[in-house]
C-alpha positions in Angstrom: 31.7 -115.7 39.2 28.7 -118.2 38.4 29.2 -121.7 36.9 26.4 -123.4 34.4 26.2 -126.4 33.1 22.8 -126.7 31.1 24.6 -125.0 28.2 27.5 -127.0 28.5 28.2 -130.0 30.5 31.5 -129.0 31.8 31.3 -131.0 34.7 31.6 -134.4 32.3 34.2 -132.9 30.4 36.3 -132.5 33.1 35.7 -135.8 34.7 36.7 -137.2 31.0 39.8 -135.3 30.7 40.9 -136.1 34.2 40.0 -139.6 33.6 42.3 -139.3 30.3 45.2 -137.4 32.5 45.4 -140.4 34.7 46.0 -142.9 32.1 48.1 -140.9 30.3 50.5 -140.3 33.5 50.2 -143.8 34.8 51.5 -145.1 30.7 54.6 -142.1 30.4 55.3 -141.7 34.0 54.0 -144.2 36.4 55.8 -142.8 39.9 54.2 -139.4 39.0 53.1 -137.8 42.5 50.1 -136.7 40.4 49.4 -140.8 40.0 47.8 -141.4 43.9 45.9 -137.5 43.4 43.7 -138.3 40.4 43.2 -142.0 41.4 41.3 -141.7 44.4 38.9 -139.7 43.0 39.0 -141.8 39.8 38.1 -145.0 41.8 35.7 -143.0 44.6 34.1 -140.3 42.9 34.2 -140.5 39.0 32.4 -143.6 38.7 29.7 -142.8 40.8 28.9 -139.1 39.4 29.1 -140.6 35.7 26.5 -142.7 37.2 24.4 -140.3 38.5 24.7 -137.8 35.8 23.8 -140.9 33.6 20.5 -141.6 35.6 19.3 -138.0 36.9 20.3 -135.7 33.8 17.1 -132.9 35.5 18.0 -130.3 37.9 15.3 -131.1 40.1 15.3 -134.8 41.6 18.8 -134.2 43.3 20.4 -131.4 44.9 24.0 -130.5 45.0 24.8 -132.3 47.9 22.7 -135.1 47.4 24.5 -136.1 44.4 27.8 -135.9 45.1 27.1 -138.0 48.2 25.6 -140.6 46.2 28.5 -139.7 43.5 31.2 -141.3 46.4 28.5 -143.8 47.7 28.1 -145.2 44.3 31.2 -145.2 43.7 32.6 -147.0 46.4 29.9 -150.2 45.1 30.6 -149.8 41.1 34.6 -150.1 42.0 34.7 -153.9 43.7 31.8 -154.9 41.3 34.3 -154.2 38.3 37.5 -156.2 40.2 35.5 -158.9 40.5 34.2 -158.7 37.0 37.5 -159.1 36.0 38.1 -161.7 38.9 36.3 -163.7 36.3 36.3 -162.9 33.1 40.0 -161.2 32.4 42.4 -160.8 35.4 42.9 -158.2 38.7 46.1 -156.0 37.4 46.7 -152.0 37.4 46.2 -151.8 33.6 42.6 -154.4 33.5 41.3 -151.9 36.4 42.9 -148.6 35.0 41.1 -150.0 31.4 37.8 -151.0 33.0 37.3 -148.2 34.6 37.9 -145.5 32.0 36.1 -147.4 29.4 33.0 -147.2 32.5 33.5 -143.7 32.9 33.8 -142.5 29.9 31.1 -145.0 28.8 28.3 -143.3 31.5 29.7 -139.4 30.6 28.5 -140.4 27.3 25.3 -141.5 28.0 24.7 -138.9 30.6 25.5 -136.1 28.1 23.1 -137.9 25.3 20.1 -137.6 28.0 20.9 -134.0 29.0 20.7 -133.0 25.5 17.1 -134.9 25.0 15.3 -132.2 27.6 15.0 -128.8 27.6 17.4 -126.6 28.2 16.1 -125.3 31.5 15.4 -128.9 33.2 18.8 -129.7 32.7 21.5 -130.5 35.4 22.4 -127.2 36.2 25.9 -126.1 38.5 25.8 -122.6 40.1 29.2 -121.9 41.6 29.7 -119.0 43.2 32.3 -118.1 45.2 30.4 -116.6 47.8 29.9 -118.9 51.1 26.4 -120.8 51.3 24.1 -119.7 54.4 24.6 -122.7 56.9 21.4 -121.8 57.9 19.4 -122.4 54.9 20.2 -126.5 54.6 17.9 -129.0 57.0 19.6 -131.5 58.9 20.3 -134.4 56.8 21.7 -131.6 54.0 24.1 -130.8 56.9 24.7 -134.1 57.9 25.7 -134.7 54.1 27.8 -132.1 54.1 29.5 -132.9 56.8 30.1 -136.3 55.6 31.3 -135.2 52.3 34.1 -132.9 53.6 35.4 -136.0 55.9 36.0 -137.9 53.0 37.6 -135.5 50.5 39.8 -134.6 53.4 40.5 -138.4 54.8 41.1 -139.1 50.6 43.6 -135.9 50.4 45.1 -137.2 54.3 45.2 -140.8 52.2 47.0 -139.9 49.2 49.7 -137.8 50.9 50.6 -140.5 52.8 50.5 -142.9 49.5 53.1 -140.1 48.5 55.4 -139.7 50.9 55.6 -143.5 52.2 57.9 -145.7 49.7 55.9 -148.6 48.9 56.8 -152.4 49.8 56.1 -155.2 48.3 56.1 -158.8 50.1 59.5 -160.1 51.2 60.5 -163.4 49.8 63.6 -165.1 48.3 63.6 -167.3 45.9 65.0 -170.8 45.3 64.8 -172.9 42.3 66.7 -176.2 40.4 66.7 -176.6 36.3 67.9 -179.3 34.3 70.8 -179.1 32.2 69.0 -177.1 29.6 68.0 -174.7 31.3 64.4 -175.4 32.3 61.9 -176.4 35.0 62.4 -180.3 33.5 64.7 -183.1 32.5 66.3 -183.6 35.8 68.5 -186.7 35.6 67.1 -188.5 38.2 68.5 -191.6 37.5 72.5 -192.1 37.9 74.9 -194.9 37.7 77.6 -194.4 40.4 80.0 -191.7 40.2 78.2 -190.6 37.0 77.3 -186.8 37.2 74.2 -185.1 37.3 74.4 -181.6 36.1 72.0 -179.0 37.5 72.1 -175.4 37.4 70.7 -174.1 41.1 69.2 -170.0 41.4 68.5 -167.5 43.8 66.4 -164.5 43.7 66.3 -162.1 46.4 62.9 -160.1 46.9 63.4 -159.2 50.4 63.9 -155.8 49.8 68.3 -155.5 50.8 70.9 -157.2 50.0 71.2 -160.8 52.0 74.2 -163.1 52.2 72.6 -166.6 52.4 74.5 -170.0 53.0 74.2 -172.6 50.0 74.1 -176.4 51.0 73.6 -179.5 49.2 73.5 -182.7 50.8 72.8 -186.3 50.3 70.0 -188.5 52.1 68.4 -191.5 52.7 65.5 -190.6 54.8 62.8 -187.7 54.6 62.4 -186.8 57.8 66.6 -186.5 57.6 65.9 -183.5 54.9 62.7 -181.9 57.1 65.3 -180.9 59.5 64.0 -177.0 60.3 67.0 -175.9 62.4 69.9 -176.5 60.4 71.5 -179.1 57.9 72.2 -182.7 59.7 75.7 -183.3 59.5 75.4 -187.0 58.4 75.1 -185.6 54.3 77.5 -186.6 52.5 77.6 -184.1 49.1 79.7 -182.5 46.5 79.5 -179.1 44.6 81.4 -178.3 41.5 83.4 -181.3 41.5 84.4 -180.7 45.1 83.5 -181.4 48.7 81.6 -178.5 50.7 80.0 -177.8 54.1 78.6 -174.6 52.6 78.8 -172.2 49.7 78.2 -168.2 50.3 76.0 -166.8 48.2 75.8 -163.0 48.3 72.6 -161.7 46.5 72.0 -157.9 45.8 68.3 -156.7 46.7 66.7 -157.8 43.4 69.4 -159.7 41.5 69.5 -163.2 40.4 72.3 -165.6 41.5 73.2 -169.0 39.2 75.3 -171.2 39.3 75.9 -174.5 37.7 77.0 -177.5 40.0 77.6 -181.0 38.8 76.4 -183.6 41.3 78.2 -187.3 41.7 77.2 -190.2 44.4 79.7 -193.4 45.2 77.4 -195.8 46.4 74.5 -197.4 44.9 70.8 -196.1 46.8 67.7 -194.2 46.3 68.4 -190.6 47.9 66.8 -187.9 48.4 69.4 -184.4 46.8 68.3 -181.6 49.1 69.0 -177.9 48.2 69.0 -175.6 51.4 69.3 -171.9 51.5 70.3 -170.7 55.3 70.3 -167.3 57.1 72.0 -167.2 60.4 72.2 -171.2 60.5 68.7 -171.4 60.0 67.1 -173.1 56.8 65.4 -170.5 54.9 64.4 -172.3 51.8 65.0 -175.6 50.6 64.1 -177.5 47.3 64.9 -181.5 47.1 64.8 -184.1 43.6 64.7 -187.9 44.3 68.1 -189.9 43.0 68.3 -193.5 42.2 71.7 -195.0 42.0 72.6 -198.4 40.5 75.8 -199.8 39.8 77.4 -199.2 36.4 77.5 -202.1 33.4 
């Protein structure tokens, strides 16, 4: 069975419908095992060979192994050049890269086929697969060397994706802690209270730490920062109150990935400047904390 490509550039086509497959699975089905299998060679080979193709369209500057060595070399260069293209002029995400590249694949295919077809047919880039085994004997040493090289990294890239497969990905683990103001937002915290008056606030936490935690919620009252910088546990001198009540601590079970809210409505008897800190614990240990300066005066 023999292989050309001087009539037809077969070898393009399937690097564009490959190229196509890939964003077609990553847009339908995104946790496709057929996702890490055609993006390695998307990002380490297709580039390159697109290249390649692009600038050596004759049969006769490159051999086979030649120019699929520089097909992986090339690659490997043209990939981080593109993320940091987009480092400055969109932004680093799986859709800008996944975009970037195909548009620069397909881009080069189309220029490489365009110079194929302006020389003759027989100086053209030619493939002759057979499937009978190549004579070791018949390549020189850096040919071997090549060779050799080649086949380490198409089977540390198949070694690489089975692993991408069959290990669950995980992300950073972090929790998150946050205040709004009464309407809901990141503003218009009332920061300045006559006594008893309430403050309403509405206090969240998101769990990204990948299971389900039980945190302890505190809020507490003081007068000095370094009082609130405690990083052991919560001083006992606050004086505080939660939903109209008094608290030394709330329990606040969050499921891995859920969002826990609540509204509390905060009051202070005595006129001062304090400091309202918001401490999340785990195992008596603050975790994450979040604090609002308070001035009190005395009412008309």
């Amino acid at each position: 069975m023999e292989l050309h490509t001087n009539e037809k550039p077969w070898d393009l086509l399937v690097i564009v419908l490959l190229t196509a497959s890939l964003v077609a699975i990553i847009t339908v089905t995104p946790d496709s095992v057929l996702r890490p299998i055609l993006g390695l060679p998307f990002l380490l080979f297709f580039p390159g060979y697109a290249l390649v193709s692009a600038l050596f369209p004759e049969n006769t500057v490159l051999d086979h192994v030649e120019r699929i060595a520089l097909s992986f070399g090339l690659s490997i260069a043209l990939t981080p050049l593109v993320g940091l293209l987009l480092n400055y002029t969109w932004i680093i995400s799986l859709t800008s890269i996944l975009v970037s590249l195909s548009v620069l694949i397909l881009g080069l295919c189309g220029m490489a086929y365009l110079r194929r077809e302006g020389i003759p047919l027989d100086e053209r880039f030619d493939v002759d697969l057979r499937l009978n085994m190549p004579d070791w004997e018949d390549y020189d040493t850096i040919d071997k060397l090549l060779v050799v090289g080649t086949v380490v990294l198409l089977i540390s890239s198949v070694v690489l994706a089975a692993y991408i497969v069959v290990t669950p990905r995980q992300g950073e683990r972090f929790t998150e802690l946050y205040i709004l103001g009464p309407e809901g937002m990141a503003d218009g915290y009332q920061t300045h209270l006559q006594v008893n008056e309430s403050s309403h606030l509405i206090i969240g936490v998101v769990n990204r730490e990948h299971e389900d935690m039980e945190y302890e919620l505190v809020i507490g009252l003081g007068h000095e920062p370094d009082t609130m910088e405690n990083t052991g546990g919560i001083p006992d001198d606050f004086q505080f109150a939660l939903y109209n009540n008094t608290y030394r601590s709330v329990t606040v079970p969050v499921p891995d990935g859920s969002r826990w809210e609540q509204h509390a409505n905060i009051s202070v008897s005595e006129p001062g400047q304090y400091r309202l800190g918001i401490f999340l614990t785990v195992d008596g240990s603050v975790y994450r904390r979040v604090h609002l300066w308070v001035t009190v005066t005395e009412g008309d």
